[in-house]
C-alpha positions in Angstrom: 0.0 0.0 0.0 1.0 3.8 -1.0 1.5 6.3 1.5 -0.7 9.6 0.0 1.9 12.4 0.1 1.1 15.8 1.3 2.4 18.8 1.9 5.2 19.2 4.9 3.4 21.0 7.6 6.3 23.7 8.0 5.0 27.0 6.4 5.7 27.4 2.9 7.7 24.3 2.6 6.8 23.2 -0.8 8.0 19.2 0.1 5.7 16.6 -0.4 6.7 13.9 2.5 4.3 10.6 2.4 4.1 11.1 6.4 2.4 13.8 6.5 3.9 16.0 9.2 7.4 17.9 7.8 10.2 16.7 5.3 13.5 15.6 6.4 15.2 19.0 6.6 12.2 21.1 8.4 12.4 17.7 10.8 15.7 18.6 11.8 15.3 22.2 12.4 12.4 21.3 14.8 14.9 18.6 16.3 17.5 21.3 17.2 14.8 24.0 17.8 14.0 21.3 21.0 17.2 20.7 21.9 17.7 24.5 22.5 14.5 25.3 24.7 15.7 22.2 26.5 19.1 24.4 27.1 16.9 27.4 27.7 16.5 25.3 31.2 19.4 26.2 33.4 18.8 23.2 35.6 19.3 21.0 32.2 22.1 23.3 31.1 24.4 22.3 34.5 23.4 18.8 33.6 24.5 18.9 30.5 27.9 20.7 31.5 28.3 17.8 34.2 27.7 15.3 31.2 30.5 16.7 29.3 32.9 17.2 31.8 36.0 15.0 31.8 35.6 14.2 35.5 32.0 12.4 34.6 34.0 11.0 31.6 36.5 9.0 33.6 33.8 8.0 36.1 31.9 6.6 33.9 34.9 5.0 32.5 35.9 3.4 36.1 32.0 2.7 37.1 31.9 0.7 33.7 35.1 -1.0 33.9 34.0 -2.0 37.6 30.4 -3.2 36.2 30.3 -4.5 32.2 26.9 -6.2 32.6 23.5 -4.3 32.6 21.8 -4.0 35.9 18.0 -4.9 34.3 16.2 -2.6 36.4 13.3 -3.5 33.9 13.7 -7.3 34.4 13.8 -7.1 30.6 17.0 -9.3 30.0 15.5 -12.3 32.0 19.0 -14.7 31.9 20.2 -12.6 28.6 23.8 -10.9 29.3 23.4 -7.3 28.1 26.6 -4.9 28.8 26.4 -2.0 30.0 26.3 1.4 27.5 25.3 3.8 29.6 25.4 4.8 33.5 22.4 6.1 34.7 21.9 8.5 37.7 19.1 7.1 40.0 18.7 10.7 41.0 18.5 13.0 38.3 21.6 15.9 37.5 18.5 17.9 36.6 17.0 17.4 40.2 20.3 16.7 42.0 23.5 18.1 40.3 25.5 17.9 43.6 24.7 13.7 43.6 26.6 13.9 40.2 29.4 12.4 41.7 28.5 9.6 43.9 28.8 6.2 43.2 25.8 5.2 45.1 23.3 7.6 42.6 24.5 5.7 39.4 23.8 2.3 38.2 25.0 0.4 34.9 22.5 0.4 32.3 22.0 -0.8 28.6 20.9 1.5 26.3 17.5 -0.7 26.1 16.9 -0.2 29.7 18.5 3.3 29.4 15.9 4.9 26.6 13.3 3.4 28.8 14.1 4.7 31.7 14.2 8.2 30.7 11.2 8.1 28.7 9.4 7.1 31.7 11.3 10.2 34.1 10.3 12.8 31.2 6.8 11.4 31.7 6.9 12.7 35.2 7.0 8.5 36.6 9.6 8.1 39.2 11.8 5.5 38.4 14.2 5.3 41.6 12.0 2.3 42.6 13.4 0.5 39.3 16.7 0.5 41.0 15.9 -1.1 44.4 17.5 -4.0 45.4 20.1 -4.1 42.2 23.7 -4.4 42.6 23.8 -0.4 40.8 28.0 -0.6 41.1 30.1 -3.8 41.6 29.3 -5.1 45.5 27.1 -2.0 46.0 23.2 -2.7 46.0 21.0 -0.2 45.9 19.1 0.7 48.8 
């Protein structure tokens, strides 16, 4: 089956796209026109510096050396091994910039686990509970 194309959706765009909404290039000027109102929030903009930094950088190096497998806080994996691509911080840098550092706030994610966690945090769900009980960092369970 044919996808009808229309016009894109951005004004006086003359693109047909077969979705519907906005072409490819008026897509990506909405995608950075998002990322910048998200940097428009200074709370997001300190997270985003810490995220950067090179001391985050060789923690997360260390906390994923000390921790290659995923920590399932989804129970998603159920016996599969899934490393770890990410480290996640229980409490938010948003929320809690000063936790940025601790060992205790993180926990070893895939990014399976991580996209889904944070979907569910932007929904406004806390996910802290997600973490209970896991060993977050190598000998270190989450309490």
């Amino acid at each position: 089956m044919n996808a009808t194309l229309k016009p894109c959706s951005y004004p006086a765009c003359p693109q047909l796209c077969a979705t519907g909404s906005r072409c490819i290039e008026h897509m990506r000027v909405q995608r950075r026109l998002s990322d910048y109102r998200r940097l428009d929030d200074p709370r997001i903009a300190l997270a985003t510096r810490i995220r950067n930094g090179t001391r985050w950088r060789i923690l997360r190096r260390l906390l994923v050396a000390r921790n290659p497998m995923c920590c399932d806080p989804l129970g998603i994996h159920q016996g599969d091994t899934s490393l770890t691509q990410s480290i996640h911080h229980i409490e938010g840098l948003a929320d809690a910039p000063h936790r940025a550092y601790e060992v205790a706030n993180t926990a070893p994610v895939c990014a399976r686990c991580h996209i889904t966690v944070e979907h569910k945090e932007r929904a406004g769900e806390c996910t802290a509970q997600l973490f209970l009980g896991k060993e977050c960092v190598a000998g270190v369970t989450c309490t």
